[in-house]
C-alpha positions in Angstrom: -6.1 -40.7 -63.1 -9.6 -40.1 -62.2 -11.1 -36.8 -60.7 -10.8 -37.1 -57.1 -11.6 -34.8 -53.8 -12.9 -35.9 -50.2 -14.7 -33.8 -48.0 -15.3 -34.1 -44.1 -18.0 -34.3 -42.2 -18.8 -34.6 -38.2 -22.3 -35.0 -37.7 -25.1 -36.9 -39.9 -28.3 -38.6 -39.8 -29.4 -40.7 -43.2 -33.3 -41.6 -43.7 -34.6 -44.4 -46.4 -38.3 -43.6 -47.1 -41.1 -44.6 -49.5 -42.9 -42.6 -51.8 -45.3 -42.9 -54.7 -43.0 -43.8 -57.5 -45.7 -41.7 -59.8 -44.6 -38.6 -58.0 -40.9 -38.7 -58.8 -41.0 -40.1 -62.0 -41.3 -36.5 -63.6 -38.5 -35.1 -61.5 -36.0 -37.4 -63.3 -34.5 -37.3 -66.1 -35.6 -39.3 -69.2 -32.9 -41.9 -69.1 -32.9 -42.2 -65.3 -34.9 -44.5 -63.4 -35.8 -45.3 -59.6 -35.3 -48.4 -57.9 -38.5 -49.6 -56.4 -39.4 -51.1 -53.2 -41.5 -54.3 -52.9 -44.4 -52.1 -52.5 -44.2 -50.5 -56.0 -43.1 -47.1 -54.3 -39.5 -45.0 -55.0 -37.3 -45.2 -52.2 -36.3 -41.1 -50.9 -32.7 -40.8 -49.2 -33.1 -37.8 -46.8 -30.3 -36.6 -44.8 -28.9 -34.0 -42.8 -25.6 -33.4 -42.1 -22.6 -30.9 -40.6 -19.6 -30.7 -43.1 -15.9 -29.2 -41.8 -14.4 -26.6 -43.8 -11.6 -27.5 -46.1 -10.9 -31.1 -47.8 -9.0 -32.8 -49.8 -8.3 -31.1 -53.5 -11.3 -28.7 -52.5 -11.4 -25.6 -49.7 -15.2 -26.4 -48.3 -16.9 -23.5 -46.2 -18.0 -25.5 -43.4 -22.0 -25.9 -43.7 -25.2 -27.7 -42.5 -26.7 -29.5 -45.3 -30.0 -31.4 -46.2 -30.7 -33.0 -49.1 -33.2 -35.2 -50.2 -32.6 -37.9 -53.5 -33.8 -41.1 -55.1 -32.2 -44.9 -55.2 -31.7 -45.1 -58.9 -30.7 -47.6 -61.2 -26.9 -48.1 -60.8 -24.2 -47.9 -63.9 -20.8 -48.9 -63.1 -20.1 -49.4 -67.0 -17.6 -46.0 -67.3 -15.4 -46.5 -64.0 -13.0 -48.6 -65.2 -11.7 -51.8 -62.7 -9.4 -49.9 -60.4 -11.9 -47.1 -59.4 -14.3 -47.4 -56.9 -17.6 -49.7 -57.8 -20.9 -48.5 -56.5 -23.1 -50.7 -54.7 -26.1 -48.1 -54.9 -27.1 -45.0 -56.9 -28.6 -41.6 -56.3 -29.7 -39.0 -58.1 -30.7 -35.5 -55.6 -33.7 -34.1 -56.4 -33.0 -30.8 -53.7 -29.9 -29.7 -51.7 -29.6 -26.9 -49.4 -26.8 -25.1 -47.6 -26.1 -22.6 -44.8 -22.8 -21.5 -47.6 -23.1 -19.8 -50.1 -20.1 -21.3 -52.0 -20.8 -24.7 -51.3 -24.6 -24.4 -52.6 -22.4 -22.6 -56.1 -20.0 -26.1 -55.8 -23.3 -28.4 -56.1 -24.6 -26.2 -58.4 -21.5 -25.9 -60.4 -20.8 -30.3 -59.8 -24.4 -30.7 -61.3 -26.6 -30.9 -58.1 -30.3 -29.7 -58.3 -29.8 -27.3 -55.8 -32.2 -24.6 -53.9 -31.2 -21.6 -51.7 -34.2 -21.1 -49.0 -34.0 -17.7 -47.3 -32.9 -17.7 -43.9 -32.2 -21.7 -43.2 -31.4 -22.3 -40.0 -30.3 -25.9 -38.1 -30.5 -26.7 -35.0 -28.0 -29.4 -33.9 -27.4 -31.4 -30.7 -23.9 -32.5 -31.3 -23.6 -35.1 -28.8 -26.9 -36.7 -29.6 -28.8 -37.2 -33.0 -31.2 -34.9 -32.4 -32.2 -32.4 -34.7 -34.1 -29.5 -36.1 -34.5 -27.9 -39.8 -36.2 -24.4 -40.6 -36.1 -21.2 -42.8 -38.0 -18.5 -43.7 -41.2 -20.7 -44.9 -41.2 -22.5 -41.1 -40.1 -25.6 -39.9 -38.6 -28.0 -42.3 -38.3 -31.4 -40.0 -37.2 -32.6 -36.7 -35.7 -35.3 -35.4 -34.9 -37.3 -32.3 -33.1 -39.8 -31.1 -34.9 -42.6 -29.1 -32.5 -45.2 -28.3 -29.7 -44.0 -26.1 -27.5 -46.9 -26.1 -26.6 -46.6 -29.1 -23.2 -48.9 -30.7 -21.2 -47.5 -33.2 -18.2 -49.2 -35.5 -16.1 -48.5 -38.7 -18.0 -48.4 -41.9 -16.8 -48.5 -45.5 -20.0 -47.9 -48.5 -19.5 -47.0 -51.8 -22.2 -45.3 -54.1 -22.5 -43.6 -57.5 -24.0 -39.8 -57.8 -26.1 -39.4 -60.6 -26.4 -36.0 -61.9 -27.7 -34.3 -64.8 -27.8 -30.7 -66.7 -27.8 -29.8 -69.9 -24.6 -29.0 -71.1 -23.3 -32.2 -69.9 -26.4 -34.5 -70.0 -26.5 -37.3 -67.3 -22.9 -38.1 -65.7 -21.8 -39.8 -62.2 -19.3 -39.7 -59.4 -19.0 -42.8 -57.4 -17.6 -42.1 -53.5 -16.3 -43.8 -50.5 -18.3 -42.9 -47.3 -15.9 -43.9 -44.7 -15.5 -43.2 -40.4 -17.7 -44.3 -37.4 -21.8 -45.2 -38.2 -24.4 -47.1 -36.4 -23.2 -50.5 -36.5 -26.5 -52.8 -37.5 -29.3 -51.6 -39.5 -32.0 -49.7 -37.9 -35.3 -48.4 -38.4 -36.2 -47.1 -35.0 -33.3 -45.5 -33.2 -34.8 -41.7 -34.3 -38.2 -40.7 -34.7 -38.2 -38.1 -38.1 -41.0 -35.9 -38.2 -41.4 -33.8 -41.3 -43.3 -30.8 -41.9 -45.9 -29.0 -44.6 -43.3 -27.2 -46.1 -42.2 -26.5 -50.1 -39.5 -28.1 -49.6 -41.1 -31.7 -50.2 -43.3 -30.2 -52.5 -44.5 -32.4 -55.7 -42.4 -35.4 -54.0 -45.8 -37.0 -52.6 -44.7 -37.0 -48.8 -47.1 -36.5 -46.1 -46.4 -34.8 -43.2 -46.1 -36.8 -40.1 -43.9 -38.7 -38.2 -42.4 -40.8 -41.1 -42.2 -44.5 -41.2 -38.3 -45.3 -41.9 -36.9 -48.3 -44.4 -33.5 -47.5 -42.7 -32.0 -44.8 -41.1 -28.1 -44.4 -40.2 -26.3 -42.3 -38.5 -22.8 -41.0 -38.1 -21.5 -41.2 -34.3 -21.5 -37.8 -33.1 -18.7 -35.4 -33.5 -16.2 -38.2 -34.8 -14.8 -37.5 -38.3 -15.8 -39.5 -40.9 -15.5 -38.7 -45.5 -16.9 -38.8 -48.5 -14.1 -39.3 -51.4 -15.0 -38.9 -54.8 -14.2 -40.2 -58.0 -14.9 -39.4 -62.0 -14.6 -41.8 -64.4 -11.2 -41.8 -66.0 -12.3 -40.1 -69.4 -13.6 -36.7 -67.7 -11.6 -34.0 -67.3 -12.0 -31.9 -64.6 -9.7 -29.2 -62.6 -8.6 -31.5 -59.5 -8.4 -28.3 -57.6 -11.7 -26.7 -56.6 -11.6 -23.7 -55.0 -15.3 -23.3 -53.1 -16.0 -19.3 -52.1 -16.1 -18.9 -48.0 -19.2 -17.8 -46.8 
């Protein structure tokens, strides 16, 4: 049976943005490559979210995380018929933590991750509304504008891509699950990001950001991410994360 572990989360907010394809091109590895919008430009996933501690087949330190990614071409070829089949695929470019072990579980899963020095979130958790800083400044903001907001199950499933060099390039694919915005949306926050290293070399101005999409979680419900390896990798199913 294929790897498998969910996680649980209680807050999130999930941006689509463009970028100059030639800046991320170089971040990627050789084999990998991005999607592209109708503009010509690579389309960035940034998102920042509140994860619970524990899970499924994995002890989780409960975290703030924000990560930033790029659609990639999607390869359902090794996850056989009865696993989960992506609709969409990512390979993270950055991924930070407020936890210690779950910035060594990325790191350890095959995540590019970074450890800024003092980050900090700030986090309404009845609203969508929130900040992002560390020891370099402010990192981004955002708010929500639309305060009538509908919310409804949602089911999506999407393919990790990862890569380092013992293993080469490999993917998980997951179910995102539990309560989101219910109809697409491109205006319900305004995202604001800053001059910080953080988006360094991944050619994005700072600036209130024009949005392809953005989704959000309804606040403080529970919703999860399960994931699954294809059946051929073996992995330990249980993954013990250190508590920060």
């Amino acid at each position: 049976m294929a790897y498998r572990s969910t996680i649980y989360l209680d807050w999130g907010t999930f941006f689509l943005i463009e970028t100059p394809a030639a800046s991320i091109q170089p971040l990627l590895p050789a084999s990998v490559r991005p999607l592209l919008a109708a503009s010509g430009a690579a389309i960035l996933t940034l998102n920042v979210v509140h994860f619970l501690a524990g899970g499924e087949q994995v002890d989780l330190p409960a975290n703030h995380e924000i990560d930033i990614g790029v659609l990639v071409e999607l390869d359902n070829s090794e996850f056989e018929a009865d696993l989960p089949q992506a609709s969409v695929a990512i390979h993270v470019l950055k991924v930070a933590s407020t936890a210690r072990g779950y910035v060594d579980l990325c790191q350890n899963t095959g995540y590019r991750v970074i450890d800024p020095v003092a980050l900090a979130f700030e986090i309404n958790p009845a609203t969508l509304t929130a900040s992002v800083c560390d020891a370099d400044g402010p990192i981004l903001g955002c708010r929500q504008l639309d305060l009538d907001l509908e919310y409804d199950e949602f089911r999506r499933i999407g393919q990790d891509v990862m890569y380092d060099a013992e293993r080469g390039i490999h993917r998980a694919n997951y179910i995102f699950s539990g309560k989101g915005l219910s109809r697409p949306m491109t205006n319900a926050m305004e995202l604001r990001v800053h001059a910080h290293p953080f988006f360094a070399d991944l050619g994005i101005e700072p600036g209130v950001l024009v949005c392809l999409d953005q989704f959000a979680l309804k606040p403080s419900s529970r919703s999860s991410l399960a994931f699954y390896r294809p059946n051929q990798v073996e992995m330990d199913e249980t993954v013990q994360a250190e508590k920060d």
